[in-house]
Every structure is written in C-alpha cells, then in structure tokens.
C-alpha positions as CSV (number, residue, x, y, z in Angstrom):
1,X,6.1,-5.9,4.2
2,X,9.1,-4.9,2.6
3,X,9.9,-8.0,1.1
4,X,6.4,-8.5,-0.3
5,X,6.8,-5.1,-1.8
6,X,10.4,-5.8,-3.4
7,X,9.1,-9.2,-5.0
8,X,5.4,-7.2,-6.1
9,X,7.9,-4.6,-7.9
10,X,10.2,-7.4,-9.4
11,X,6.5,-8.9,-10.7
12,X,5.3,-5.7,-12.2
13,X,8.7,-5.4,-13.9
14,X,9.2,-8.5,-15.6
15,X,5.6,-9.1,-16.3
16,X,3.6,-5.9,-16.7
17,X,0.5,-7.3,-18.0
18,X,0.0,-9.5,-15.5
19,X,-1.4,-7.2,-13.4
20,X,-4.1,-4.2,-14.0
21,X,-3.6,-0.6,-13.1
22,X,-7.2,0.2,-13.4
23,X,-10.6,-1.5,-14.1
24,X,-11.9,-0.4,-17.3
25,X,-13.3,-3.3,-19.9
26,X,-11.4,-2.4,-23.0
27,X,-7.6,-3.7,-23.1
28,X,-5.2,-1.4,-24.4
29,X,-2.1,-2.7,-24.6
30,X,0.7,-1.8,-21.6
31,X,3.7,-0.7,-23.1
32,X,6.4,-2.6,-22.3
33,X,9.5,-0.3,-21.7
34,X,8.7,0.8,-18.1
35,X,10.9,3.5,-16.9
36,X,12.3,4.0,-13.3
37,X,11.3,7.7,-11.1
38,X,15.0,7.7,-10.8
39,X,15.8,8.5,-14.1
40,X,16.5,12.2,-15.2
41,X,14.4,13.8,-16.9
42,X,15.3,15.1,-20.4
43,X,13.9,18.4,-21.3
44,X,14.0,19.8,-24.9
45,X,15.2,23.1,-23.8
46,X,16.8,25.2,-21.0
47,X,14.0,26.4,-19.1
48,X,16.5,29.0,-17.3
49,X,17.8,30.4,-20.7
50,X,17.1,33.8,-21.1
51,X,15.2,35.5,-23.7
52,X,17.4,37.0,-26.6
53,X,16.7,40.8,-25.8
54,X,15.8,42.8,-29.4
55,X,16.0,46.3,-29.8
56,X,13.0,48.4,-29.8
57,X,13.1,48.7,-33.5
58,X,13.3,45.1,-34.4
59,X,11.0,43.8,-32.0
60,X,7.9,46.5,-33.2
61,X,9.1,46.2,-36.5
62,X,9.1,49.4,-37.1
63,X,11.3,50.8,-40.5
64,X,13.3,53.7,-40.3
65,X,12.7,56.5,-43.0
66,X,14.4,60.2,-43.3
67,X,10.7,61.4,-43.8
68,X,9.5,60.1,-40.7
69,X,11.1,63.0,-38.6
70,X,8.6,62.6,-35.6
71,X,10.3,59.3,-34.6
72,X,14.0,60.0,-35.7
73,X,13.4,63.1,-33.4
74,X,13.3,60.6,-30.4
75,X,16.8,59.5,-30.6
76,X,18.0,63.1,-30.6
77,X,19.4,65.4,-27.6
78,X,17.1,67.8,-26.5
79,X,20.2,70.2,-25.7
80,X,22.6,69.2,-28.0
81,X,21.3,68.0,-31.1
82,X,23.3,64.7,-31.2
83,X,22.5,61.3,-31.7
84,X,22.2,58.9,-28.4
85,X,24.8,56.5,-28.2
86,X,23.6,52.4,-28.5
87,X,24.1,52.1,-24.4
88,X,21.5,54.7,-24.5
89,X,19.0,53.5,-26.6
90,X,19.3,49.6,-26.2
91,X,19.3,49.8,-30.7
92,X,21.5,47.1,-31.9
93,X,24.3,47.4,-34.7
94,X,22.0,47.7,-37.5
95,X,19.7,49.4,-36.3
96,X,21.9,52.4,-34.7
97,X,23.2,52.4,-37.8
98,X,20.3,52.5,-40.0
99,X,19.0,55.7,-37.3
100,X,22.0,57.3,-38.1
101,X,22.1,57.6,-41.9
102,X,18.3,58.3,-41.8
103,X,19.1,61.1,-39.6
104,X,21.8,62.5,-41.8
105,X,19.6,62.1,-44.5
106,X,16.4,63.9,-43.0
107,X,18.8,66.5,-42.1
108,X,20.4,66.9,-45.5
109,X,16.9,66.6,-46.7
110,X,15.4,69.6,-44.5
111,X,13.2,67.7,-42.2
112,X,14.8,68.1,-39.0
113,X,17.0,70.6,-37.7
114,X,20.4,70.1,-37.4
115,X,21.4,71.6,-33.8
116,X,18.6,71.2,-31.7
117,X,15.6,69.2,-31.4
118,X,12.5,70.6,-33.2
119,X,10.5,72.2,-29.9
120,X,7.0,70.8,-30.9
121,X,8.5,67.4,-30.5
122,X,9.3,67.9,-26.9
123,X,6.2,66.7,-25.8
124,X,6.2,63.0,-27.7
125,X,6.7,60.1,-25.1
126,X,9.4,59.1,-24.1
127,X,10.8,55.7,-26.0
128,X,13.6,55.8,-23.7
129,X,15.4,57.3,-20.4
130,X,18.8,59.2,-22.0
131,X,19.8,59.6,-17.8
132,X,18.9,56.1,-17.3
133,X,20.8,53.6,-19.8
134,X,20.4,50.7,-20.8
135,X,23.6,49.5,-20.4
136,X,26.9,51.0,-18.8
137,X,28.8,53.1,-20.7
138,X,32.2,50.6,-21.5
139,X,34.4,54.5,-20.6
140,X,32.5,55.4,-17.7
C-alpha cells in the first residue's frame, strides 16, 4: 500500500496531467509548479501586529479651535483648573499641544475661565477617566 502510494505521488509529480482531479469536460490547463503541504506559508503581513493606537482627536478627526470651549472644557480639572497631562488623556504630541495653545487662547480670548471649570459643563460626558489613566505616570 505504501509503496503503491510513494510511486502514485512520484507519478503525479513528474507528470501532473496525466491524471485528472475531477471529471468535468472542459480542459483547463494544470499548472505545472506543484507545491508541497510542507512548505511555509508566506503571509503578506503579521497577523499578531497590533493596531497603531491614535489619539482620540486624530482618530474622530475632530479640529481643535479656542471658540469651541465646550470640548476644550473636557481636558480641564474640575478642581483645579489645569490641563490633564498626555498619560491622562491618551492625546499624542501634537495634539496635547495643539489643546494646550487653544486653551491659552480661549482663555486669553474670554471663553473659558481660567481657574476652574465653567459649572454648566460638569454634566458633558465623560471623553475620559482623569482617575483612571491611560498610561502610568513615568514619576509615579
């Protein structure tokens, strides 16, 4: 059995038109590179790569603007007044940095208050957790 199996194998290799895989009337042609199940397989990418993780900003695409005090009010301490840090918000570079010149200039500008948060945004839903951060703080 085994032998017949070996020399059926060495057939199919050398010769693959010689025999048919199923019975239909047309005759396409077989190709004739035939390629071993013990070959690896080559994938075009890493299926275990992770995402690249994008800020909340870039990935709504949502544009900061000093008038737009309702959402610049969201990255603000309720009790103190001050900007969250990055490891707080999950903002990247440009972003953070873009939130905090837009903040200086709505404050400059008399749209938001400069101590403490305006109370009649207290209610607005939460974009993020500030007691919950993203990341760990690198000094804590």
């Amino acid at each position: 059995m085994l032998k017949s199996a070996s020399s059926l194998a060495k057939r199919l290799l050398l010769n693959p038109q010689s025999f048919r895989l199923c019975s239909s009337t047309s005759s396409s042609p077989v190709p004739a590179v035939v390629h071993s199940e013990d070959e690896p397989v080559v994938l075009e990418s890493n299926p275990y790569t992770k995402e690249p993780r994008k800020c909340l900003l870039c990935s709504t695409g949502v544009e900061l603007d000093y008038k737009n005090s309702r959402l610049l009010q969201q990255f603000v301490s309720t009790f103190s007044g001050r900007v969250y840090d990055r490891h707080i918000t999950g903002l990247c570079d440009e972003q953070q940095k873009k939130l905090i010149e837009a903040i200086a200039k709505s404050r400059r500008a008399g749209f938001m208050p400069i101590f403490v948060k305006d109370p009649k945004y207290a209610r607005d839903p939460k974009l993020f957790d500030p007691l919950k951060p993203i990341r760990p703080h690198s000094f804590a």
